[in-house]
C-alpha positions in Angstrom: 137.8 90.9 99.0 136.7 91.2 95.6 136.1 94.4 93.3 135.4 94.1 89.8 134.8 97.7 87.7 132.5 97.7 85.2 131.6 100.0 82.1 128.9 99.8 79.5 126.6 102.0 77.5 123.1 102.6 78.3 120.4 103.0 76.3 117.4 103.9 78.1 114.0 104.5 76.7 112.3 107.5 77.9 108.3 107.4 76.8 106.3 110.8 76.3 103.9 111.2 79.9 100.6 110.6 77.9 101.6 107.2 76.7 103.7 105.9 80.0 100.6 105.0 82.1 99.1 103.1 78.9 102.4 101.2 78.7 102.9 100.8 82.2 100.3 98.1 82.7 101.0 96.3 79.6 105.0 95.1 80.8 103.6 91.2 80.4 103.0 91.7 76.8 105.4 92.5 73.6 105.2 96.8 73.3 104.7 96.5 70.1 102.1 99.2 69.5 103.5 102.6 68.0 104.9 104.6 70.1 107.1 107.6 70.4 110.5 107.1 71.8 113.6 109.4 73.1 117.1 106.9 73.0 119.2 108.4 75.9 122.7 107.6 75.8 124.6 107.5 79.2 128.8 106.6 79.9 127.8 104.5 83.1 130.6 103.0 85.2 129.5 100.7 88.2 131.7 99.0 90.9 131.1 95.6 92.9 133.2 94.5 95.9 132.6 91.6 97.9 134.1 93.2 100.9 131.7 92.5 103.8 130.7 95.8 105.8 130.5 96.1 109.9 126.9 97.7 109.9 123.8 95.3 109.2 119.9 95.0 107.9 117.9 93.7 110.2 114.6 92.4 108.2 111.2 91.3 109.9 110.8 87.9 109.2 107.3 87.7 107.7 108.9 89.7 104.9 110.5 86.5 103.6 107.4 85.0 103.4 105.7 88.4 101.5 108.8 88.1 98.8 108.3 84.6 98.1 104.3 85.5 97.5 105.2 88.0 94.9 107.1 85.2 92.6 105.4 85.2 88.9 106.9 82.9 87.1 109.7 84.3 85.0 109.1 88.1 85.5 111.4 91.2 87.3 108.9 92.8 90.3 110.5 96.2 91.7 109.9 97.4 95.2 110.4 99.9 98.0 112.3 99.4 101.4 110.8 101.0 104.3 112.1 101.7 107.3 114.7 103.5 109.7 118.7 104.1 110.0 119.8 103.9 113.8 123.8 104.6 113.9 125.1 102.2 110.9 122.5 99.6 111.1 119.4 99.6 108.9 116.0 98.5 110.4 113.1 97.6 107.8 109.9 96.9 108.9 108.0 96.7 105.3 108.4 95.8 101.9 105.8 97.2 99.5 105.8 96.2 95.8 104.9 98.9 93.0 101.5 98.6 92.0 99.6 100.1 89.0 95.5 100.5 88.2 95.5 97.3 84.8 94.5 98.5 81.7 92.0 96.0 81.3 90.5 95.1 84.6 87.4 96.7 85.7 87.1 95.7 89.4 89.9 98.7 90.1 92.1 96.9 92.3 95.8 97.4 91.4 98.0 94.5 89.9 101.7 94.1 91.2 104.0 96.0 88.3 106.0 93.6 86.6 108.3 93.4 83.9 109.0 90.6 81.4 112.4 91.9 80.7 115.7 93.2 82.9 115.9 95.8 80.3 111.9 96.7 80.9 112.2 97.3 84.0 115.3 99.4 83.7 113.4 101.5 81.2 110.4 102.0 83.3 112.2 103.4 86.1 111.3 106.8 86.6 107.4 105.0 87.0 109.4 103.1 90.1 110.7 106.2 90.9 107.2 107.6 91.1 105.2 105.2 93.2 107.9 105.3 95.7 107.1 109.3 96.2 103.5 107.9 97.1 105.0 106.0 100.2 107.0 108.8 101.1 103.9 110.7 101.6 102.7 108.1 104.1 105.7 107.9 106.1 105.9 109.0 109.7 109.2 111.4 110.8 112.3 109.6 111.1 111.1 106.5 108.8 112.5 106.7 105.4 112.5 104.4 101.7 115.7 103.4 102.4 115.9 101.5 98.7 114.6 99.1 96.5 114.2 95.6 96.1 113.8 93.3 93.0 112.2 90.1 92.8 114.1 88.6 89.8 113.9 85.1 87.8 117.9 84.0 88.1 120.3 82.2 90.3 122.0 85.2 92.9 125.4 83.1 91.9 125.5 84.7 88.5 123.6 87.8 88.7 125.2 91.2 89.5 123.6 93.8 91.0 120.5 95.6 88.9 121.9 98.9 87.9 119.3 101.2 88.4 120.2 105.2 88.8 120.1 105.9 92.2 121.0 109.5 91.2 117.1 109.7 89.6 115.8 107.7 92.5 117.5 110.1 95.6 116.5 113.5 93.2 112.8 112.5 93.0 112.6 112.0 96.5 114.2 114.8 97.9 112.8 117.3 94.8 109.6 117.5 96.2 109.5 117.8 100.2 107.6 119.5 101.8 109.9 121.7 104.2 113.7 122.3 103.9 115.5 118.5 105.0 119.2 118.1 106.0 120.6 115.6 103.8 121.1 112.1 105.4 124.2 110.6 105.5 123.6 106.7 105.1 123.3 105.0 101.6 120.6 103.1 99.9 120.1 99.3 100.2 119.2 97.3 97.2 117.6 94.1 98.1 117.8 91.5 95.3 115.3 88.3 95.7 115.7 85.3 93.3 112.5 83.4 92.7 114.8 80.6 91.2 116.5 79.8 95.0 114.3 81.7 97.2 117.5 83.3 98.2 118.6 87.3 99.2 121.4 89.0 98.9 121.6 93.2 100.1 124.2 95.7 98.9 124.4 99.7 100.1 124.9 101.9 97.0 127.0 104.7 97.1 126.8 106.9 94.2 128.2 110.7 92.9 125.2 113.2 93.0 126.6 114.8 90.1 124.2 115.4 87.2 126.5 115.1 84.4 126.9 112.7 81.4 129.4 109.9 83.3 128.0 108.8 86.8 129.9 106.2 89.0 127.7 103.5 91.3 129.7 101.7 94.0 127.5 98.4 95.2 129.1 96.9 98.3 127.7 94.0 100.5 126.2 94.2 103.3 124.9 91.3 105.9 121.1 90.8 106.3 118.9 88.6 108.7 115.3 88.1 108.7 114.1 87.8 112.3 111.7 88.4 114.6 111.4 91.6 116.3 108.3 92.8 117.4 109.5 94.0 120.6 112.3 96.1 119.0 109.8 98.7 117.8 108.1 102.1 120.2 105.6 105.0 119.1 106.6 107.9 120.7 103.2 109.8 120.8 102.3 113.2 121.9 101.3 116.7 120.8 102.8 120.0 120.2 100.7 122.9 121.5 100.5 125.9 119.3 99.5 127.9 121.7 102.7 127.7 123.6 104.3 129.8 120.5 105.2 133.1 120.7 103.6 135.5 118.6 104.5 135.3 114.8 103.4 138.4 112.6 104.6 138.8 108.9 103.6 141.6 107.1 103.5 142.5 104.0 101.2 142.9 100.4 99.4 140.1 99.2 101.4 137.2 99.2 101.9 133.9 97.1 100.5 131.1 99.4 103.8 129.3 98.8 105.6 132.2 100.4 103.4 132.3 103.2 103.9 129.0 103.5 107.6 128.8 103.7 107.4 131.9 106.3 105.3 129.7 108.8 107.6 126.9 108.2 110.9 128.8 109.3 109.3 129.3 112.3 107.9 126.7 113.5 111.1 125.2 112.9 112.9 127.4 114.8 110.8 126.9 117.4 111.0 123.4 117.6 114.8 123.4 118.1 114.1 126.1 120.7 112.2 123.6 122.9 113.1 120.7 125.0 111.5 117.8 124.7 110.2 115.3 127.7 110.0 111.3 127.4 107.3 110.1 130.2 107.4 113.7 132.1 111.2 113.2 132.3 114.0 115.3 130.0 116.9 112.8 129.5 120.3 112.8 128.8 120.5 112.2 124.9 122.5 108.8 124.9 120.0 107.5 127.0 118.5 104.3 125.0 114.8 104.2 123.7 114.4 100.7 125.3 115.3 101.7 129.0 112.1 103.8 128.7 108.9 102.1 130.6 105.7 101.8 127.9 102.5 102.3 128.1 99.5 101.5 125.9 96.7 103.4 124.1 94.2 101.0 123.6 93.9 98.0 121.5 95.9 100.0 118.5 98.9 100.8 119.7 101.0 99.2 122.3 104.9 99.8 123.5 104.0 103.6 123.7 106.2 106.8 124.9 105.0 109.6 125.7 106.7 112.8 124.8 105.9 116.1 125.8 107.5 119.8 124.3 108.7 122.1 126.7 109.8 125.6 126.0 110.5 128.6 128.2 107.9 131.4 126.9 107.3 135.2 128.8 104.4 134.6 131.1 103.9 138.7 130.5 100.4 140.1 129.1 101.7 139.1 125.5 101.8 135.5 126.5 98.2 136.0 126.8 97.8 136.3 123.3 100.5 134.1 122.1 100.1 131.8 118.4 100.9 131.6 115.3 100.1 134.4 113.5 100.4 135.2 110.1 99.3 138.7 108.6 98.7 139.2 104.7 97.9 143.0 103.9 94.9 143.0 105.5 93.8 139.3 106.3 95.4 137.4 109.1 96.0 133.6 109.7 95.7 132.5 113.1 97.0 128.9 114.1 96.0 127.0 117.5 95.2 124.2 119.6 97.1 120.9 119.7 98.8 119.2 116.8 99.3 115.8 117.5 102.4 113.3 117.3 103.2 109.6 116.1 106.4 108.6 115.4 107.5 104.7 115.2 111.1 104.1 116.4 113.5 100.9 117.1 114.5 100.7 120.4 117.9 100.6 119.3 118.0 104.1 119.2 119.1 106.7 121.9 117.3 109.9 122.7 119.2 112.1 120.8 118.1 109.7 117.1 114.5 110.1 118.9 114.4 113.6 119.0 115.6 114.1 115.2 112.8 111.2 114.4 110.4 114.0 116.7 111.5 117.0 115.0 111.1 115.7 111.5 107.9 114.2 112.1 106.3 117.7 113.6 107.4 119.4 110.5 106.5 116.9 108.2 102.6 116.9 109.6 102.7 120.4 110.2 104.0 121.0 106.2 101.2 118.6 105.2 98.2 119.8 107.0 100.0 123.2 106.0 99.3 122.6 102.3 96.2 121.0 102.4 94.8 124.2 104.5 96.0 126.9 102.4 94.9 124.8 99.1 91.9 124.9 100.7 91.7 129.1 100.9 92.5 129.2 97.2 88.7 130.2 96.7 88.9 132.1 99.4 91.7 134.4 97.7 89.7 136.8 95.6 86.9 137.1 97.9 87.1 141.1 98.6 85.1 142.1 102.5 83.8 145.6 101.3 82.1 145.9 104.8 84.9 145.7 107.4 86.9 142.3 108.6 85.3 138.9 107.4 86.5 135.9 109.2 86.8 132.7 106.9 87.4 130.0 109.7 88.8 126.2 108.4 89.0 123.1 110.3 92.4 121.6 109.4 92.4 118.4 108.3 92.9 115.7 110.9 95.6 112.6 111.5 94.8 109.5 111.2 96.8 106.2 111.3 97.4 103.6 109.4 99.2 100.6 111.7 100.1 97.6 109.7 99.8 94.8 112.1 101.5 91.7 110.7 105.3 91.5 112.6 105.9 95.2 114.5 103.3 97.0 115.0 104.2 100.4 112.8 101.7 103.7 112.3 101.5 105.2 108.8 100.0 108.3 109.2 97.3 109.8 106.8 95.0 113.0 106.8 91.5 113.7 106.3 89.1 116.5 106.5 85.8 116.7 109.1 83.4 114.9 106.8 85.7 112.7 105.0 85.2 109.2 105.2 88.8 107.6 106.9 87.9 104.5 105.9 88.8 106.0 102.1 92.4 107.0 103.3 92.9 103.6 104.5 91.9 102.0 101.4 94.4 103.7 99.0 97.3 103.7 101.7 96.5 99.4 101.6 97.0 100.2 97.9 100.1 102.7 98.0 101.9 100.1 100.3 100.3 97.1 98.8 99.1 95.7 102.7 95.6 93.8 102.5 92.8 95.1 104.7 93.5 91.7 107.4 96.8 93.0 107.6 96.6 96.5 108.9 93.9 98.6 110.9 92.6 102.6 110.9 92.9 104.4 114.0 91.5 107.8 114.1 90.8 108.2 118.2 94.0 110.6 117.8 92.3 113.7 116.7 88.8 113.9 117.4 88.4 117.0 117.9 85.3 118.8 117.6 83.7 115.6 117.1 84.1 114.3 120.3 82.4 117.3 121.8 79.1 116.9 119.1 79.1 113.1 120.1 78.9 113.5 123.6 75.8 115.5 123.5 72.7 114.1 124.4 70.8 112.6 121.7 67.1 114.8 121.5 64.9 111.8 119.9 66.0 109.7 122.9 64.9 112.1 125.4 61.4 111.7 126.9 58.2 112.9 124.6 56.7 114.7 127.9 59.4 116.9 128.1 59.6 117.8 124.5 56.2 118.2 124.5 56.0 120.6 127.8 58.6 122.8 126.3 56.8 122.9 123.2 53.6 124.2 125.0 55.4 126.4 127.2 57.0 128.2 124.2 53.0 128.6 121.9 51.7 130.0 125.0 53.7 132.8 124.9 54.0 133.2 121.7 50.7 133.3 121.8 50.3 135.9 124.5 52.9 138.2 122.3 50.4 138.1 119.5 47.1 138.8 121.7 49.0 141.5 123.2 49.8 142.9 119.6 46.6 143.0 118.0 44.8 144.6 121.5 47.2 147.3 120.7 46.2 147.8 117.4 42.7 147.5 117.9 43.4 150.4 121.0 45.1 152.8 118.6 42.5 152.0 115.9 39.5 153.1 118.0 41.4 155.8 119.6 41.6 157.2 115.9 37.7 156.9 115.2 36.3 158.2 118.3 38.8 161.3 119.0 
């Protein structure tokens, strides 16, 4: 074993928001237009040990092949780590390099972010930081960014790890969730790629989460294969039926949506871990492995699929009847039904027990989403006074929609989009957020349907026979005009009545 301690100082510039997207795509080029600057100073103490651990990264093996196409020349690339912890052993199923909109390209594709500089790229950070929140938001439950990874220009005999603050990276990921998250215990990875060798080597980073001036990094190596295993990956798919809820009223003046907001989330949370959850119509002991479980398939999309089902014992009384998700606001009222669906990718590695915290997290994390989007929706709606009695405002949520990236495992991002909205947009920008090209993954919206599916399965009228159009149409002018001969004899009666009496 070998552990070498390290201290340096660490200046790191910080530039104002209004110029850091100008900046941003010009990393290839000397900065050496004006611009304002803040030097921050840091005491920054890092330690490296050789000491191999037990756990492992297991790596789809196309990955290789993706790190090897993002080698330009003698430049730093930063990206994201995707994928799930099961036990101590790290699973990633993508790799997704930071991309930016160029300065000075008009076609609008993004351009791989790249730095010219270690020092660049250490200074640009918080913009790495940023993009990564973007592939957060795509992220099924139980799927996480589980680091980074740097392509870099020198030999991986001489280089120590890239000392970027993790302490940044972990607070802008976990600052701005959706719904209140326990804290995972595993570390990050940090995936280091030289472009010199074509060669890898992957460390876990264990830092203190303290906020203070002196912060301590401990970089420790861990093995890593690249392999193939496309079998090693299920979706556990299924829905959770808000119907099934008991009733949920909270009262109250007019409320901040946010509070409202929070309120619903408590509950349905402590719903959740109220009910029992089923794998193929059977409720399992939690060791129970993911890969003794039989799959099944939903179409061409999505193979190696579980089926889950939420069970919950409920009072089948006369306020079962009535039962949802209610939500009162002085004197409106927000009423939740129907089915919200679930798609959650998980390694077969896993038992029950890992499946049903993957579950759990990935029905609050849609419900929190579609959540948000609804009640940013009602903003409008908010100072709209119903001087007449009860007016009832009534909002299609928006809908789920996958994005399955199709080279190595098959794995389901998920997306949203409201009746009207074009998918096909959503799957564009995720392609962009996690830098997959359109051959590489497809849009699968069969999930939710919903209304739609009702609309589309009525009969077309231009297809249906001209006779019988044309029948109906005379049928109806007859009477109506009958109704109007029957009218003006009437008026003509009272008329005459009038002159001659």
């Amino acid at each position: 074993m070998k552990t070498v301690k390290c201290f340096y100082f660490f200046f790191q510039k910080k530039f104002k928001e209004t110029d850091q997207e100008n900046n941003l795509s010009k990393c290839y080029s000397d900065q050496d237009q004006p611009i304002k600057e803040i030097m921050h100073f840091e005491i920054i103490q890092f330690t490296f040990t050789s000491e191999k651990m037990s756990n492992k990264v297991s790596i789809e093996k196309h990955l290789d092949s993706y790190l090897k196409s993002l080698i330009k020349g003698q430049l730093y690339i930063p990206g994201v780590i995707i994928g799930q912890v099961i036990g101590e052993n790290y699973y990633i199923v993508h790799l997704s390099a930071v991309t930016v909109s160029p300065w000075n390209n008009d076609d609008g594709k993004n351009e791989v972010l790249a730095f010219k500089t270690l020092n660049d790229l250490i200074a640009n950070s918080d913009i790495i930081f940023q993009k990564s929140l973007e592939v957060v938001n795509l992220l099924p439950g139980g799927s996480h960014v589980l680091g980074l990874f740097f392509v870099i220009p020198q030999d991986l005999k001489s280089i120590q790890p890239i000392d970027i603050d993790f302490n940044d990276f972990n607070n802008y990921l976990n600052g701005n969730l959706l719904y209140n998250k326990n804290n995972e215990k595993w570390n990050y990875l940090l995936l280091n790629y030289s472009s010199l060798n074509n060669k890898s080597f992957c460390y876990t980073v264990d830092f203190n989460r303290s906020n203070g001036p002196k912060r301590t990094t401990v970089y420790k190596s861990i093995d890593h294969i690249f392999g193939s295993f496309d079998n090693d990956w299920v979706t556990l798919v299924g829905t959770f039926n808000f119907g099934a809820l008991d009733r949920i009223n909270i009262a109250g003046g007019p409320k901040a949506l946010i509070s409202i907001r929070e309120d619903l989330l408590d509950k349905f949370e402590s719903a959740l871990s109220e009910s029992v959850c089923a794998f193929n119509g059977c409720v399992c002991d939690e060791n129970t492995f993911i890969k003794d479980f039989k799959c099944n398939t939903i179409g061409d999309a999505l193979n190696n699929v579980v089926n889950i089902e939420f069970y919950r014992e409920v009072d089948t009384g006369s306020e079962y009847k009535n039962s949802s998700l209610k939500v009162e606001r002085g004197k409106g009222k927000v009423l939740m039904s129907g089915l919200c669906s679930l798609a959650v990718p998980f390694n077969r590695n896993g038992t029950v027990k890992d499946a049903i915290k993957a579950i759990h997290e990935d029905a609050m994390q849609t419900f929190a989403i579609r959540l948000k989007m609804h009640l940013e929706s009602l903003v409008e709606e908010e100072s709209i006074e119903d001087k007449e009695g009860d007016a009832y405002v009534v909002h299609e949520t928006p809908r789920r929609i996958l994005i399955i990236k199709t080279e190595g495992s098959k794995f389901a991002f998920s997306d949203y989009a409201f009746p009207g909205e074009d998918p096909q947009v959503a799957l564009n920008v995720a392609g962009e957020v996690l830098h997959l090209p359109e051959g590489k993954m497809e849009l699968y919206n069969e999930l939710e349907k919903g209304r739609h599916a009702y609309y589309e399965a009525l009969p077309d009228i231009d297809s249906s026979p001209p006779q019988d159009i044309n029948i109906a149409t005379s049928n109806n002018n007859i009477l109506i005009y009958l109704a109007w001969a029957a009218l003006i004899l009437a008026i003509l009666a009272y008329v005459l009545k009038q002159i001659f009496v």
